[in-house]
C-alpha positions as CSV (number, residue, x, y, z in Angstrom):
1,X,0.0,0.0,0.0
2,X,2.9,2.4,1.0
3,X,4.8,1.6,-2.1
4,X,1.6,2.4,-4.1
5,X,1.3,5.5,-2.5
6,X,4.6,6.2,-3.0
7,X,4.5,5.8,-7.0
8,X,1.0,7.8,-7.3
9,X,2.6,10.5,-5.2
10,X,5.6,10.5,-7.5
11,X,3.4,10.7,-10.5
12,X,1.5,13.5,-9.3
13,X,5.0,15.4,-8.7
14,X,6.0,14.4,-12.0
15,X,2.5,15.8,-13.8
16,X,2.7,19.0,-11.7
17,X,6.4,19.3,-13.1
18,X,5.6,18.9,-16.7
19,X,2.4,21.3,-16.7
20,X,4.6,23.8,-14.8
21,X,7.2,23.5,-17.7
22,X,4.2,23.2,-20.2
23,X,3.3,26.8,-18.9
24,X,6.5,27.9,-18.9
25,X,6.8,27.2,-22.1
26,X,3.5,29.0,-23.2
27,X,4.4,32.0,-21.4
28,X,8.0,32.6,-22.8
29,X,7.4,31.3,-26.3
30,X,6.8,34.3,-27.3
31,X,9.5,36.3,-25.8
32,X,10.8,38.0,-29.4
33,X,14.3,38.6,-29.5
34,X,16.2,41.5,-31.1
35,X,17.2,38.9,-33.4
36,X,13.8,37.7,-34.0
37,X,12.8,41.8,-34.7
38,X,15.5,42.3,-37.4
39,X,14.0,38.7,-39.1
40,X,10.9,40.8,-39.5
41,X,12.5,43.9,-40.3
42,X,14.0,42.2,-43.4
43,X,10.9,40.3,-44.2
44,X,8.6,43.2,-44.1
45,X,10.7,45.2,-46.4
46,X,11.2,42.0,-49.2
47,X,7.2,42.0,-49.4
48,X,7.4,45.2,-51.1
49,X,9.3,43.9,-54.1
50,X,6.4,41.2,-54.4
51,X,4.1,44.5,-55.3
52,X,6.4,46.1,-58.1
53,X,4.6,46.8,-61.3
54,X,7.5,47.9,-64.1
55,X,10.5,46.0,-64.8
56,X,11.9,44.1,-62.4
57,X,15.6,44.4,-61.6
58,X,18.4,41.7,-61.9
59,X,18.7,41.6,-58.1
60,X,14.4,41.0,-56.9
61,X,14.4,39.2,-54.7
62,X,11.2,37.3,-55.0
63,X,11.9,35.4,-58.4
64,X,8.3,34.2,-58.6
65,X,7.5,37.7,-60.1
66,X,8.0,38.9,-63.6
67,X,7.7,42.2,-65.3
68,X,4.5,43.6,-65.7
69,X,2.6,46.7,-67.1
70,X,5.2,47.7,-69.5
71,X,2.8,50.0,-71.3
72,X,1.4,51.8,-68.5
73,X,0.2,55.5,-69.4
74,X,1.6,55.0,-73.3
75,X,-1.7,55.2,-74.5
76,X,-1.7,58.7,-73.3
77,X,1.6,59.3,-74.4
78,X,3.4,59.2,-70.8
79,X,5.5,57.0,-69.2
80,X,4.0,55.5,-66.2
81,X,5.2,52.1,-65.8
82,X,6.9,51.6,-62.3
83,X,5.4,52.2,-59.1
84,X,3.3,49.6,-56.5
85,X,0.3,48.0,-56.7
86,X,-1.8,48.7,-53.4
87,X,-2.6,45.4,-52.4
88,X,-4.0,42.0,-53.6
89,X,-4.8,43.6,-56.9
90,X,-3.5,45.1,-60.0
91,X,-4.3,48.5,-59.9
92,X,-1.9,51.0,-59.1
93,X,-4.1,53.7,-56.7
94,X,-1.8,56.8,-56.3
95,X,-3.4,58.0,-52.6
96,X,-2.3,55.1,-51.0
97,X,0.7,54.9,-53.0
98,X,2.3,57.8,-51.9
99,X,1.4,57.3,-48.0
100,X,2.9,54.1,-48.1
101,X,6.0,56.2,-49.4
102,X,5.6,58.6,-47.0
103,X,5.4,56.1,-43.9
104,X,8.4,54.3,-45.2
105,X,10.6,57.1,-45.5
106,X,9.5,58.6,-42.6
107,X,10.7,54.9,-40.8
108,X,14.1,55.6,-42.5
109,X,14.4,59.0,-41.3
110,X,13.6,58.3,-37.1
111,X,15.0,54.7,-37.4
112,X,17.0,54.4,-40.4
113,X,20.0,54.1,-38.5
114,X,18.5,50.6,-36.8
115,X,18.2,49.2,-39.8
116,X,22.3,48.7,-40.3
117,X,21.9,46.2,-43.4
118,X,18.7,46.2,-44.3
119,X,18.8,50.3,-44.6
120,X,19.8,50.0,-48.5
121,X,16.7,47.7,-48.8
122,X,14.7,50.1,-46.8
123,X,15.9,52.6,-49.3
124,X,15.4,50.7,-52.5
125,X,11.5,50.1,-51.5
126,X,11.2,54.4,-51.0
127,X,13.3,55.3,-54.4
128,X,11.0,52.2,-56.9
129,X,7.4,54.4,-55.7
130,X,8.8,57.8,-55.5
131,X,10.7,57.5,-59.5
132,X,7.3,56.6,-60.2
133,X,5.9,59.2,-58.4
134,X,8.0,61.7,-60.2
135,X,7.0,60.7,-63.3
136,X,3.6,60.7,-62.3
137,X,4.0,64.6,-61.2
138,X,6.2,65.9,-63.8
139,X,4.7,64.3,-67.3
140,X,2.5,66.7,-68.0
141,X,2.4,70.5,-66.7
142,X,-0.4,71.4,-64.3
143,X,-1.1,67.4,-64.0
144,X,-1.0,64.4,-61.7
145,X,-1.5,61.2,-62.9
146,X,-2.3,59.6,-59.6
147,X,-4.0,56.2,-61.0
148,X,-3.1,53.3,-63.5
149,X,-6.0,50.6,-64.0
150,X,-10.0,50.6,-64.1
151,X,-10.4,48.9,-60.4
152,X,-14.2,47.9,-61.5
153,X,-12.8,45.7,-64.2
154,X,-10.0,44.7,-62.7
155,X,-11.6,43.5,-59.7
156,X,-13.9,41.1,-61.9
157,X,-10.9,39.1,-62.8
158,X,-8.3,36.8,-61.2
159,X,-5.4,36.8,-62.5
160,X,-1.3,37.5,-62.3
161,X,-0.2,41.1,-63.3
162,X,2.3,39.5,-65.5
163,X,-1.1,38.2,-67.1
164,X,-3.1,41.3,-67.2
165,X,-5.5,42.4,-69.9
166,X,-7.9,44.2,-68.5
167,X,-8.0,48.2,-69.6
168,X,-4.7,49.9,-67.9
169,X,-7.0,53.6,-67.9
170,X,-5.1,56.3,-66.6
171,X,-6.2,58.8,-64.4
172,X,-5.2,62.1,-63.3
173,X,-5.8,65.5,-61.6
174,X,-5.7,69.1,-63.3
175,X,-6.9,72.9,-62.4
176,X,-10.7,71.8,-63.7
177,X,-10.6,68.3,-61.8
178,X,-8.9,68.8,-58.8
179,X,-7.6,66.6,-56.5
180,X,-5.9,68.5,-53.1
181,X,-5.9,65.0,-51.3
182,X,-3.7,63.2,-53.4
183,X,-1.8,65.8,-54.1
184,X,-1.0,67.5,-51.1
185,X,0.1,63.0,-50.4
186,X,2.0,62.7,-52.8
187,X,3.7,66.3,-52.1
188,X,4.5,64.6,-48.5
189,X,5.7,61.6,-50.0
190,X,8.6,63.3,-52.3
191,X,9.9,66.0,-49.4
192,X,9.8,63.0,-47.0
193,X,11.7,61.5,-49.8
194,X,14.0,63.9,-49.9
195,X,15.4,64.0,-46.4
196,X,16.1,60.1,-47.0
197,X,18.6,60.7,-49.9
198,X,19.9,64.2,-48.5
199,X,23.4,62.3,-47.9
200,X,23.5,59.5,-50.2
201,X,22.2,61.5,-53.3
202,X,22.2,65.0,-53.1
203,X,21.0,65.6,-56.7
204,X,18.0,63.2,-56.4
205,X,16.9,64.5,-53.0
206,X,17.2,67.7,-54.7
207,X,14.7,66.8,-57.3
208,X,12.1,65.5,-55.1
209,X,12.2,68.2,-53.0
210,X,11.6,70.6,-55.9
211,X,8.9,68.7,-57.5
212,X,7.2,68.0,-53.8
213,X,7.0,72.0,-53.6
214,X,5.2,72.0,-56.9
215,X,3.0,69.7,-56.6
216,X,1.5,71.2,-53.4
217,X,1.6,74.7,-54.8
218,X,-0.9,72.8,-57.1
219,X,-3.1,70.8,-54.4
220,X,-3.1,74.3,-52.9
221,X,-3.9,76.4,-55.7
222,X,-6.8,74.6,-57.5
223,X,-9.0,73.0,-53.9
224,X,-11.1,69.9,-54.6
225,X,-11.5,66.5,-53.4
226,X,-10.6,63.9,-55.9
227,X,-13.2,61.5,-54.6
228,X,-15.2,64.6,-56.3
229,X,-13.4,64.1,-59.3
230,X,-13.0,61.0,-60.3
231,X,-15.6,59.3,-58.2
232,X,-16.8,55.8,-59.2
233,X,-12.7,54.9,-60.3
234,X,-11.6,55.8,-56.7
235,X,-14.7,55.8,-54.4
236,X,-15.2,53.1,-52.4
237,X,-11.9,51.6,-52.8
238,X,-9.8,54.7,-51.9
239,X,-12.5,57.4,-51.3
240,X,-11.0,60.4,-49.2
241,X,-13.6,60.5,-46.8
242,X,-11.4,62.5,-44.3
243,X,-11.5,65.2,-47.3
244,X,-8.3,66.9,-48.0
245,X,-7.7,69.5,-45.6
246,X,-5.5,66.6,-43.3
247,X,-3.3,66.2,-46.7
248,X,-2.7,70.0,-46.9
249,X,-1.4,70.2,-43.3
250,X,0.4,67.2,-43.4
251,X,1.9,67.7,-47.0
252,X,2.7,71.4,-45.3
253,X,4.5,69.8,-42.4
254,X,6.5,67.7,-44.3
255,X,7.8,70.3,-46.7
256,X,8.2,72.6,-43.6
257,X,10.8,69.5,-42.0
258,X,12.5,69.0,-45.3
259,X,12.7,72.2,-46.4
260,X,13.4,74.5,-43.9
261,X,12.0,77.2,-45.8
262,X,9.8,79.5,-43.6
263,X,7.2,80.2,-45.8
264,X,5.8,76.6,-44.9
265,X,6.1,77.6,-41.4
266,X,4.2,80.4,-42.0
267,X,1.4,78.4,-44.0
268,X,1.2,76.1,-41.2
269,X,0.7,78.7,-38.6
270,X,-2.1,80.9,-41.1
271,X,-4.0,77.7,-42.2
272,X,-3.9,75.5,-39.6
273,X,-6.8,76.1,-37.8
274,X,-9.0,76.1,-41.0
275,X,-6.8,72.8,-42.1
276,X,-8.4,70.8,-38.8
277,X,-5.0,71.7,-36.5
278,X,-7.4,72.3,-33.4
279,X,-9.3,68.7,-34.4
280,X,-8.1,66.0,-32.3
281,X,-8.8,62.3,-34.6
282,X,-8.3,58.7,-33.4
283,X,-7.3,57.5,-36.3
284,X,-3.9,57.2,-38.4
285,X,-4.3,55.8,-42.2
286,X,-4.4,56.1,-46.0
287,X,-6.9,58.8,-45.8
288,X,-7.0,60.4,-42.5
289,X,-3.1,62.3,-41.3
290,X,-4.2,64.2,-38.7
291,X,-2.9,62.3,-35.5
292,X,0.6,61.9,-37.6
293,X,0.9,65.7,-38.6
294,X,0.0,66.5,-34.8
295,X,3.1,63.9,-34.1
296,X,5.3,65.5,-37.2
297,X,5.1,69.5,-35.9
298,X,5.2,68.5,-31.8
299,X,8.5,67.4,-33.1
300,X,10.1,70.7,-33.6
301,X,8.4,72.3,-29.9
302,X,9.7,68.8,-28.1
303,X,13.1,69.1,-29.4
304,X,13.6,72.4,-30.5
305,X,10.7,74.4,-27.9
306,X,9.5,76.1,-31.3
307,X,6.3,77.6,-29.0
308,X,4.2,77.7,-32.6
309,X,3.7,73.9,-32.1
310,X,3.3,73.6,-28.6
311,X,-0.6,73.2,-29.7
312,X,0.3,70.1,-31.5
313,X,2.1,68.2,-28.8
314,X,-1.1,68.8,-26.5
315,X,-3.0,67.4,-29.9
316,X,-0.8,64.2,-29.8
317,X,-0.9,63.6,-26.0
318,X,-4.6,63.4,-26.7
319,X,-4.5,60.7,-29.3
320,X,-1.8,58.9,-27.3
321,X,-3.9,59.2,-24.1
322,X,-6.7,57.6,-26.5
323,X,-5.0,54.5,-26.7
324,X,-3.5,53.5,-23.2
325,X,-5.8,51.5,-21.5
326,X,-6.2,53.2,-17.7
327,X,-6.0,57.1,-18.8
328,X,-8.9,59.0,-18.4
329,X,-9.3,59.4,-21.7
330,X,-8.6,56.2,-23.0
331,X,-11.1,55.7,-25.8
332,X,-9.9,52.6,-28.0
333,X,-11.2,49.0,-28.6
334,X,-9.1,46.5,-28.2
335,X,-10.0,42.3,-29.1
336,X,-9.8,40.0,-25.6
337,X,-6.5,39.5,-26.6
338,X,-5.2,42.9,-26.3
339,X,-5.5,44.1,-30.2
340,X,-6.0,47.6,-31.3
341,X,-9.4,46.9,-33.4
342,X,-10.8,50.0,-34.8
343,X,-12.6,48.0,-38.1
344,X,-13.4,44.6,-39.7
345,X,-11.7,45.2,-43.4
346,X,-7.7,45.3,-43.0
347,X,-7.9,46.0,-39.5
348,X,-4.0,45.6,-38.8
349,X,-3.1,48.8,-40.9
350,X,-4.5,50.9,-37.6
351,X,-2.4,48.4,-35.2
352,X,0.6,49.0,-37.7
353,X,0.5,52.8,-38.1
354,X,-0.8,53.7,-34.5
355,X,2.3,51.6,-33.3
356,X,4.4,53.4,-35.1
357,X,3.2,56.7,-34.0
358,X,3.6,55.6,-30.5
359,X,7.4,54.9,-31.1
360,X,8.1,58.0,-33.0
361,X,6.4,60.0,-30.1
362,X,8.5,58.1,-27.7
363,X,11.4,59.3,-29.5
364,X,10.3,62.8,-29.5
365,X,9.8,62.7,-25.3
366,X,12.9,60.6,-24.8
367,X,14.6,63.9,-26.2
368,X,13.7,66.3,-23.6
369,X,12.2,64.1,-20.8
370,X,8.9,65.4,-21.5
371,X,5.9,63.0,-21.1
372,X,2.4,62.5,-21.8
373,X,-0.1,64.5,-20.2
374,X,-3.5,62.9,-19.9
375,X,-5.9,64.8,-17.6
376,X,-3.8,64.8,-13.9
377,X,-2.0,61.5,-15.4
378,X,1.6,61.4,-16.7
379,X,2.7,58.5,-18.6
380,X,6.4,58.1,-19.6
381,X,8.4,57.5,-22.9
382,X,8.5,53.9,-22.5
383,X,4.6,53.3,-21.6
384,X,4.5,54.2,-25.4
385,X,7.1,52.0,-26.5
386,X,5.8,48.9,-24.1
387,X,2.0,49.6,-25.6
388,X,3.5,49.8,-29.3
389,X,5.9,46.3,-28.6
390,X,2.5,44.7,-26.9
391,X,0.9,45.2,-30.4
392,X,4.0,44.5,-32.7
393,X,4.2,41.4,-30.7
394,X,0.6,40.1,-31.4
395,X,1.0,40.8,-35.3
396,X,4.2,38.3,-35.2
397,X,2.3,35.7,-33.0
398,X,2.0,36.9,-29.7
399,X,-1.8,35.9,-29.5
400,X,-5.0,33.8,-28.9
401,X,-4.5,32.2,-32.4
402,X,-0.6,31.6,-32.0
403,X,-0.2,32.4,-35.6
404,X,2.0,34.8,-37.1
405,X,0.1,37.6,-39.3
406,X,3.2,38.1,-41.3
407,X,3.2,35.2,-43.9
408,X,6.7,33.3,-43.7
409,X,8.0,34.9,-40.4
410,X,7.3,32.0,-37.4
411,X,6.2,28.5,-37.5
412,X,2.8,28.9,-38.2
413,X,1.1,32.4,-40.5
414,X,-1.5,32.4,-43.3
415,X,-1.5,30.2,-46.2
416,X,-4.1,31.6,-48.5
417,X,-3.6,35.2,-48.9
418,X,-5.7,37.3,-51.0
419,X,-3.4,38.2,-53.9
420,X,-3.4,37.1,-57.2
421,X,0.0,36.9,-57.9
422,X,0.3,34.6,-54.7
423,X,-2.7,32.9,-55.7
424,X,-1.7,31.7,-59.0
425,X,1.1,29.1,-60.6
426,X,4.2,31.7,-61.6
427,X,5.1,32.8,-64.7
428,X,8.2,30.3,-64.4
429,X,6.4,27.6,-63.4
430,X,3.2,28.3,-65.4
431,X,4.4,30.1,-68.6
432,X,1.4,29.9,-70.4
433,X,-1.5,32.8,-70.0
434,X,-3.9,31.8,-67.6
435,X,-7.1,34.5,-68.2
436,X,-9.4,36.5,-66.6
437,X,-11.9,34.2,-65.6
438,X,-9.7,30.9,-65.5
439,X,-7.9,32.3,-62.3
440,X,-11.0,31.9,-59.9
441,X,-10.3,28.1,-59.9
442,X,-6.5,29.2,-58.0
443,X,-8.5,32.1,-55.8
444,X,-12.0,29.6,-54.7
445,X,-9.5,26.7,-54.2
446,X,-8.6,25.6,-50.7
447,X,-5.0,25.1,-51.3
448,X,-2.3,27.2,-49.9
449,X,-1.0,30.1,-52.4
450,X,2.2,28.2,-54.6
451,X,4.2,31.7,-53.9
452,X,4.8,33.2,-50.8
453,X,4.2,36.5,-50.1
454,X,7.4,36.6,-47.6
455,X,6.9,40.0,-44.9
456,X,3.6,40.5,-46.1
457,X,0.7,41.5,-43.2
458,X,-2.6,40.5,-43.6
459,X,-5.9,42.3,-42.4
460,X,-6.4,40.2,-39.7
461,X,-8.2,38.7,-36.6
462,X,-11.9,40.2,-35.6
463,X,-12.6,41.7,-33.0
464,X,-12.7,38.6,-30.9
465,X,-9.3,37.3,-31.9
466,X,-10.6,34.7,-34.7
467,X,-8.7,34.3,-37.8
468,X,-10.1,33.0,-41.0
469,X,-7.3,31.4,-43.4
470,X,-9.8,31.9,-46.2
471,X,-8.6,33.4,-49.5
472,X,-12.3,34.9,-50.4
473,X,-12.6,36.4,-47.0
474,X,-10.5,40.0,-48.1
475,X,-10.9,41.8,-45.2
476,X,-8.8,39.7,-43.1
477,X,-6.8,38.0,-45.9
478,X,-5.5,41.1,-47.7
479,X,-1.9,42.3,-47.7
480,X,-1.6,46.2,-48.8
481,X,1.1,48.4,-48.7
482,X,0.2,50.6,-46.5
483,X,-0.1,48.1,-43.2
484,X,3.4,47.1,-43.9
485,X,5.3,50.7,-44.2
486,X,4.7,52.1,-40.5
487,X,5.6,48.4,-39.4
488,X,9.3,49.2,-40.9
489,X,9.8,51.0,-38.6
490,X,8.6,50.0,-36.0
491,X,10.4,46.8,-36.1
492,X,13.9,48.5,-36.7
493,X,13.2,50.1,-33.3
494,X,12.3,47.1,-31.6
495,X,15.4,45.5,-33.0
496,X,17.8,47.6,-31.4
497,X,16.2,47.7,-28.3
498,X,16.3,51.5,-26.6
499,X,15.2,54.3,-27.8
């Protein structure tokens, strides 16, 4: 009896030791390493070259692509082949275009010098949109061409951009069609630009500076949203609902940093109260910049006590405050499993870009001690950082789901991503055109994509933390652009550790 006792006693020690470890385990599997950061940093910068449109180079990366839209724009007699198409289409949309440009250089300028060898990459990813984006701006006078593609048509077919034969319409902005949104973007986009290559190529950062100034004098000159313009092409898929005053400030701000020139200044401090300067927002994307011009200009009174902008760092502290759980004027959503959910459809480009925000404006404190001043609370520099890393570390697999929403970074990470170059057999392996309607058999099929999308994010969980693998479902399956360019940066600051 004793010696029976004796083994059941030993077993129970032995199954509390092994569901100890077991927890163990669980707790610290996800305890991401600086190493495990820069993995990410690199991946999340190759899934860019997987949305080139042009000519690809002799060193992409991601061989499964070939060259595609080669004729862009000749129809209308200008060159617009190049640039990025937005997401698991083949359209190139010049709004979000040009904000993905402007988040990725604005990663290389606060954390460029994290990036050590992935820096040229980082670079390479900024100069393939913005040589577009010159041509775009500089083809025709008084002009933006700010899309390539009919998204209607394109959107009723599935299949590789290699492959494409739907109508490759162009579409612009002028005096009688304005378009102040996208312009005052794309504006940003080059003078953010510019600061990147200031050292490594003073001629081109020269260029887009001088181009950026034009094309704002023009989204400033002749007003108008392009949603108003060119409606059913753009609206819904890239409708600026936020309007375009946000562009103006921002595209303002960013010429203002790059610049230097004080007539910016002075715009900024005679139009910003008409331009929504006094309007505190919650939300940082595509079409809304007012939290991130707040962030840009409290820059300059945080490290430089410029008393113009002291407004705007009270501004930021308010959308910061919106986000940390515990302040009185905390505000957000977040999923049981601690998510930033602000909408079903591609819900990680708000966790991507707010995260971002919050590291920036860590950086910006960490300069002068300052802090963030919610109500009678006051939340340090790294509260920011630790809310931003919480979030970061969800996206790579921190979470209810245990998967990774960066396909091929961790063990597990979605297999059927909507994206129809993905989707479908490559044009090495699959030579022969496969048309229009003959690629829904690759997009309704349950098998995992034949390429991988390496570094690219997907929408995402819902607000309860569930995850659909499901090619069809868009809204949680969709990579874009713009979810991975405030991520860049966010891992190269999470890679080297302190701010």
């Amino acid at each position: 009896m004793a010696h029976f006792i004796g083994a059941s006693l030993n077993m129970l020690i032995l199954c509390f030791t092994f569901f100890l470890l077991l927890n163990l385990s669980h707790n610290f599997a996800f305890a991401f390493t600086s190493q495990d950061y820069s993995n990410a940093l690199e991946k999340s910068i190759l899934f860019f070259e997987g949305q080139r449109s042009g000519k690809l180079p002799a060193n992409q990366r991601l061989n499964w692509r070939g060259d595609s839209g080669l004729s862009d724009g000749s129809g209308y007699h200008v060159d617009l082949v190049g640039g990025y198409y937005d997401a698991g289409d083949n359209i190139k949309f010049g709004l979000p275009m040009a904000f993905t440009t402007t988040l990725l250089a604005w990663s290389v300028i606060e954390f460029g010098s994290s990036m050590h060898n992935q820096l040229v990459n980082a670079k390479e990813a900024i100069r393939w949109s913005t040589d577009y984006l010159l041509k775009a701006a500089t083809a025709s006078p008084n002009t933006l061409y700010v899309q390539v593609g009919d998204p209607n048509e394109d959107h009723k077919c599935w299949e590789r951009p290699e492959d494409m034969d739907t109508p490759r319409n162009v579409y612009k902005v002028s005096p009688q069609n304005p378009g102040s949104d996208v312009a005052a973007e794309t504006a940003a986009a080059l003078a953010a630009a510019s600061i990147v290559f200031k050292d490594s190529d003073p001629s081109y950062s020269s260029k887009l500076l001088h181009t950026a100034q034009e094309v704002f004098d023009f989204a400033d000159r002749y007003r108008g949203s392009y949603s108003d313009s060119l409606s059913s092409v753009v609206c819904p898929f890239y409708c600026s609902y936020s309007g375009y005053h946000d562009e103006l400030l921002w595209g303002a701000s960013w010429l203002h940093r790059a610049s230097q020139d004080a007539s910016y200044l002075a715009y900024i401090q005679s139009n910003g109260q008409t331009l929504g300067a006094t309007e505190d927002d919650y939300s940082f994307s595509w079409d809304d910049k007012r939290p991130g011009t707040k962030i840009v200009l409290s820059k300059d009174f945080l490290e430089k006590s410029t008393q113009e902008f002291q407004a705007y760092k009270v501004h930021s502290d308010n959308y910061i405050c919106s986000l940390i759980p515990g302040s009185p004027s905390f505000q957000a959503q977040y999923t049981p499993g601690g998510l930033l959910f602000k909408g079903s459809a591609s819900n990680l480009q708000y966790v991507t870009s707010s995260s971002f925000l919050l590291i920036t404006y860590a950086k910006y404190l960490k300069s002068n001690g300052g802090a963030v001043s919610c109500g009678a609370s006051r939340y340090p520099a790294e509260k920011l950082v630790e809310l931003a890393k919480k979030q970061v570390d969800y996206i790579l697999g921190d979470n209810p789901a245990r998967i990774s929403y960066m396909v091929g970074f961790g063990q597990r990470y979605p297999l059927r991503v909507h994206h129809r170059g993905s989707s479908l057999p490559s044009v090495h392996a699959h030579p022969g055109h496969i048309g229009c309607n003959e690629g829904f058999q690759s997009m309704n099929s349950g098998s995992p994509n034949p390429n991988v999308l390496v570094g690219a994010i997907v929408g995402g969980p819902d607000s309860k933390d569930n995850f659909e693998d499901d090619r069809n479902n868009y809204q949680q399956s969709e990579p874009a652009t713009y979810i991975n360019a405030p991520l860049v940066g966010a891992l190269a600051f999470l890679s080297a550790k302190s701010i």
